[in-house]
C-alpha positions as CSV (number, residue, x, y, z in Angstrom):
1,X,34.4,-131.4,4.9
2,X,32.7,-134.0,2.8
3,X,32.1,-133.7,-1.3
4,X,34.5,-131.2,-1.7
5,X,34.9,-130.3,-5.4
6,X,36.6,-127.0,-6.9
7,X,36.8,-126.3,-10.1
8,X,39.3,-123.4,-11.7
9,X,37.5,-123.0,-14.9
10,X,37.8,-126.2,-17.0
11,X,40.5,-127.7,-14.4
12,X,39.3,-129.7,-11.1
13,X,41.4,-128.7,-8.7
14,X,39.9,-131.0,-6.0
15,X,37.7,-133.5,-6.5
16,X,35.8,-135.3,-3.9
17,X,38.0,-134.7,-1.1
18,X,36.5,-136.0,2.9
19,X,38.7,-135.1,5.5
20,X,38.5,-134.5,9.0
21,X,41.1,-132.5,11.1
22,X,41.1,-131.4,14.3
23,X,43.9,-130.1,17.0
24,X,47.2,-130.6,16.3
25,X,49.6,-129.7,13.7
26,X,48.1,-131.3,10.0
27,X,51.0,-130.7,7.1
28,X,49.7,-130.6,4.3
29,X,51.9,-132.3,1.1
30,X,51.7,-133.0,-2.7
31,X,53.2,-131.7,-5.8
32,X,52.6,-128.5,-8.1
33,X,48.9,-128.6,-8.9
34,X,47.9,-131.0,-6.0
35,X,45.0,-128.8,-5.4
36,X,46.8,-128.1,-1.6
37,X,46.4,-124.0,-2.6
38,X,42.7,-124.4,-3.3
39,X,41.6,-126.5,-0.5
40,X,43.9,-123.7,2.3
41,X,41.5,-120.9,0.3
42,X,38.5,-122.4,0.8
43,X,39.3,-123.2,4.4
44,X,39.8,-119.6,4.5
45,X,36.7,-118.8,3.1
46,X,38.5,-116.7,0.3
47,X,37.1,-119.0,-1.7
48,X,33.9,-121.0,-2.5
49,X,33.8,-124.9,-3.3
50,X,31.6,-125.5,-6.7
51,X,30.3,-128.8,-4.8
52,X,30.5,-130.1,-1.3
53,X,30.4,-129.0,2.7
54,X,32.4,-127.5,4.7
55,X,32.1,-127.1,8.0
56,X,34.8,-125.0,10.7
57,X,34.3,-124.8,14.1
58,X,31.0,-126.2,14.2
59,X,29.7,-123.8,11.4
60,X,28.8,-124.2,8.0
61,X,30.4,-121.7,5.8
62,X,28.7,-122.0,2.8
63,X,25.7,-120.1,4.9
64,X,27.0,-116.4,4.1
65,X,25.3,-115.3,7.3
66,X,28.0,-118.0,9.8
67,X,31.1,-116.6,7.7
68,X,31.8,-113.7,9.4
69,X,31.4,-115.6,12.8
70,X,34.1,-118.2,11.8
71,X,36.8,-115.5,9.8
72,X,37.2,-113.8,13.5
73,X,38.2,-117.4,14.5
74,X,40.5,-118.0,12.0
75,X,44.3,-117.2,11.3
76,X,45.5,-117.2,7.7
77,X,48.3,-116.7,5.4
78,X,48.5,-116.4,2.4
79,X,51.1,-117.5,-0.1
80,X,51.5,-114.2,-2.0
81,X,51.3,-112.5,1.5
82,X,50.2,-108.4,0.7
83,X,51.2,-105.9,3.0
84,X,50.8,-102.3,3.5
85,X,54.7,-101.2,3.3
86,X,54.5,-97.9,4.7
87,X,53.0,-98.9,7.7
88,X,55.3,-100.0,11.0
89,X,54.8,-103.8,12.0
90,X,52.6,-102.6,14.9
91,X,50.4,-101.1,13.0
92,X,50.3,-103.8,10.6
93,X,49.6,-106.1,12.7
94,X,47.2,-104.2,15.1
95,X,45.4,-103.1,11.7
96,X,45.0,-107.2,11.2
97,X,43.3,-107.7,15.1
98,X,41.2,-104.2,13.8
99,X,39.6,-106.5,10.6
100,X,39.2,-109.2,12.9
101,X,37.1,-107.3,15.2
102,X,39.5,-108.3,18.1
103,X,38.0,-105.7,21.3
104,X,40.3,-102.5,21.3
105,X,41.3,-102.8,25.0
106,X,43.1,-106.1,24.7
107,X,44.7,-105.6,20.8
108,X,47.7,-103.6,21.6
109,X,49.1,-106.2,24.1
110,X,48.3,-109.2,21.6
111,X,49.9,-107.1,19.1
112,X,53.0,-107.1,20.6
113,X,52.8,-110.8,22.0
114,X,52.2,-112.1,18.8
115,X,55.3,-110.2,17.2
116,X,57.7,-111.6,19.8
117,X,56.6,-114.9,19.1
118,X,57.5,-114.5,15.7
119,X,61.2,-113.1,16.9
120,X,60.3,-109.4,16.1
121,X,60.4,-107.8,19.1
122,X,63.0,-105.5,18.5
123,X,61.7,-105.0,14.8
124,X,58.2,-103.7,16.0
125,X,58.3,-99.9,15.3
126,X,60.2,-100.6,11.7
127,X,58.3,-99.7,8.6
128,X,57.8,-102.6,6.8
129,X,59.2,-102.0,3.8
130,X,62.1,-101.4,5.2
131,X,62.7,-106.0,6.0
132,X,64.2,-108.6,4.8
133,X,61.6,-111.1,2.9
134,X,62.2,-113.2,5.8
135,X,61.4,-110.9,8.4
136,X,58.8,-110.1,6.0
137,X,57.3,-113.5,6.3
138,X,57.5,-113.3,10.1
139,X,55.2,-110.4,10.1
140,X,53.0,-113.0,7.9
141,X,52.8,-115.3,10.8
142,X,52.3,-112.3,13.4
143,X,48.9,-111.1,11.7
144,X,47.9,-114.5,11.1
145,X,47.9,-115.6,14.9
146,X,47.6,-112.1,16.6
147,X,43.6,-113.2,17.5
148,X,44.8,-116.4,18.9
149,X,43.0,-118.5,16.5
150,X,41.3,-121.6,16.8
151,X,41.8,-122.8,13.5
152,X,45.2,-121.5,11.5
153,X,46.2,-121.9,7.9
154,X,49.2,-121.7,6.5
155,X,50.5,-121.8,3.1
156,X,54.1,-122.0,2.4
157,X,54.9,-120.0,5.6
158,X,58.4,-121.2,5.6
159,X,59.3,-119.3,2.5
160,X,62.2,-117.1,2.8
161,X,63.2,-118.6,6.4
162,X,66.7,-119.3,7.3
163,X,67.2,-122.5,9.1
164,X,67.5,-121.0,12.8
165,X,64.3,-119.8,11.7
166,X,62.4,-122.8,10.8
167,X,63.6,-124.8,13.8
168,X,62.3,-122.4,15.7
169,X,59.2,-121.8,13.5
170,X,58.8,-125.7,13.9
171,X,58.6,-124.8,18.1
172,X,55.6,-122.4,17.2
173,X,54.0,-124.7,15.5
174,X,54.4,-127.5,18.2
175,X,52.7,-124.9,21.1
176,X,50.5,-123.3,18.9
177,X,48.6,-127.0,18.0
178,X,48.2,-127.8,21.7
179,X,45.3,-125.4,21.7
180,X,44.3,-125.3,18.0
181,X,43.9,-127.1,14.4
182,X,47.3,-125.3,12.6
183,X,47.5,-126.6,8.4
184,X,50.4,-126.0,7.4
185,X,50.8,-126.4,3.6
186,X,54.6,-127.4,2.8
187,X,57.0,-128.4,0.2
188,X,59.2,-129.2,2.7
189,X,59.0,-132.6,3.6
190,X,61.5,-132.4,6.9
191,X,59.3,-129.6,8.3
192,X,56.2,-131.9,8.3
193,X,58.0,-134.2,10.1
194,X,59.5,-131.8,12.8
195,X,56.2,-130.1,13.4
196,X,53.2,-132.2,12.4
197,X,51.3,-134.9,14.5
198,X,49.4,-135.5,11.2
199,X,49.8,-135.2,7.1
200,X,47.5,-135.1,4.2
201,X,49.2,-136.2,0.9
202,X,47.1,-134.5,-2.2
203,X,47.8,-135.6,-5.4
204,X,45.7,-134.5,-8.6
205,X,42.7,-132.8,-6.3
206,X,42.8,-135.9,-4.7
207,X,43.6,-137.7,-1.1
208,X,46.5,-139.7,-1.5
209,X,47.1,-140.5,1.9
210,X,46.5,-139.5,5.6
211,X,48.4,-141.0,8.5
212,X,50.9,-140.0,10.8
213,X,54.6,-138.5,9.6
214,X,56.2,-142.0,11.4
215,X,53.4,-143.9,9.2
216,X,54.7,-142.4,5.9
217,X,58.1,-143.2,6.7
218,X,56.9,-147.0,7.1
219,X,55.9,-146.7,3.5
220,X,59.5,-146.4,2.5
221,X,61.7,-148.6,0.7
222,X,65.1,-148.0,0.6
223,X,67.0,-148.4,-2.8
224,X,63.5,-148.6,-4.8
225,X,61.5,-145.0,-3.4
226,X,63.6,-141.6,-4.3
227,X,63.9,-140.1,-1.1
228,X,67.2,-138.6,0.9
229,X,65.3,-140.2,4.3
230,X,62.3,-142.1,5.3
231,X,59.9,-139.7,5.3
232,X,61.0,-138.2,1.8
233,X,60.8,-141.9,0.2
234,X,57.6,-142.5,1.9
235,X,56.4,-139.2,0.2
236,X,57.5,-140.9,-2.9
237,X,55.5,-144.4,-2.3
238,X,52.4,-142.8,-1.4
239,X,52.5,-141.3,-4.7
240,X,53.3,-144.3,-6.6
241,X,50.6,-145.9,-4.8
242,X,47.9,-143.4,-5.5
243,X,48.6,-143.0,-9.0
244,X,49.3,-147.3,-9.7
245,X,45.5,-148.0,-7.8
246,X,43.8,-144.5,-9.0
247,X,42.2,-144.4,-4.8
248,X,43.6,-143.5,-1.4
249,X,46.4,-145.3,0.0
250,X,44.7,-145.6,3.0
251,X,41.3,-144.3,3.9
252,X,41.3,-140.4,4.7
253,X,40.1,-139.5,8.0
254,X,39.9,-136.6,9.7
255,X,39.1,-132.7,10.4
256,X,36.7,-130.0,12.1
């Protein structure tokens, strides 16, 4: 993407913003209002940049005509994730590969494949309605990678997770971005460094850094950056930067 601007009314919610990412796990940081919402819906093609390119998989999707050609491609969800609550998590989930145009034949078995990766196997045939909000979530993750995509976005997908199930939510990550471009937009700093080969820091629509997780870390200073570990304090210098110099820590690379 290069340009990219979006505007919420009279609020710029990213301004400028050139990055690059490709396979591999990206996290995606930054505090409240970072602009990390907008930039995951536009990826998505939920929503439409008021200046800029974008380009996914090779295709530009502010052409209206390539849009349809990248959605089947892509995996998403959502932060306010809806579901249908009457409906099992098969169907769900099979009604997800339907919208996606995934070929009949091959749907039911990538159904259920994608709902034991999520550790729902045995959960399958419930009604929705009748999970917890972290199983809940789960069946989130299921819909969103049922068509195997090649690019996946996810925003705050760890919400609601015990700890059991972030490690091994962390794992899924790791496999899934041998083969794919996963985003995963996170408040939680550990998870970014568990997971991700690569973070984007956003501050105020802006980039604020983009490195490796080790390469934040080196940005820490213990005693001066507020932090609990490395990686948390070099959150917290990246920040300080940005917002002292008003530009990128370092210069933003990155994604297709």
């Amino acid at each position: 993407m290069t340009g990219l601007r979006v505007r919420h009314r009279k609020t710029l919610a990213l301004d400028t913003v050139d990055l690059t990412l490709g396979r591999g796990v990206h996290g995606l940081l930054g505090p409240n209002g970072a602009g990390k919402t907008s930039l995951i819906r536009v990826l998505a093609t939920v929503a439409q940049p008021s200046a800029g390119r974008v380009e996914i998989l090779g295709e530009d999707v502010g052409d209206a005509r390539r849009r349809g050609t990248v959605r089947a491609r892509l995996g998403y969800l959502p932060q306010e994730f809806g579901y249908y609550p009457g409906f099992t998590v098969r169907e769900f989930v099979a009604y997800v590969a339907w919208l996606k145009e995934m070929p009949a034949a091959d749907t039911p078995a990538a159904v259920e494949r994608a709902v034991e990766r999520v550790g729902l196997g045995d959960r399958i045939d419930a009604k929705v309605k009748t999970l917890s909000g972290g199983m809940i979530r789960r069946v989130g993750i299921a819909q969103a990678i049922v068509n195997e995509p090649a690019v996946l976005l996810l925003d705050e997908p760890t919400a609601g997770l015990d700890p059991e199930q972030r490690v091994e939510f962390r794992e899924l990550l790791r496999e899934l971005g041998g083969d794919a471009t996963v985003i995963v937009s996170t408040h939680l700093v550990e998870d970014v460094a568990a997971a991700c080969t690569e973070v984007t820091l956003l501050d105020g629509g802006r980039v604020a850094y983009q490195g490796t997780p080790a390469s934040l870390s080196a940005l820490s200073t213990p005693g001066e950056d507020v932090g609990d570990n490395p990686i948390e304090r070099g959150y917290t210098a990246a920040l300080r930067a940005h917002r002292a110099h008003g530009t990128t820590s370092t210069t933003a690379k990155a994604a297709r």
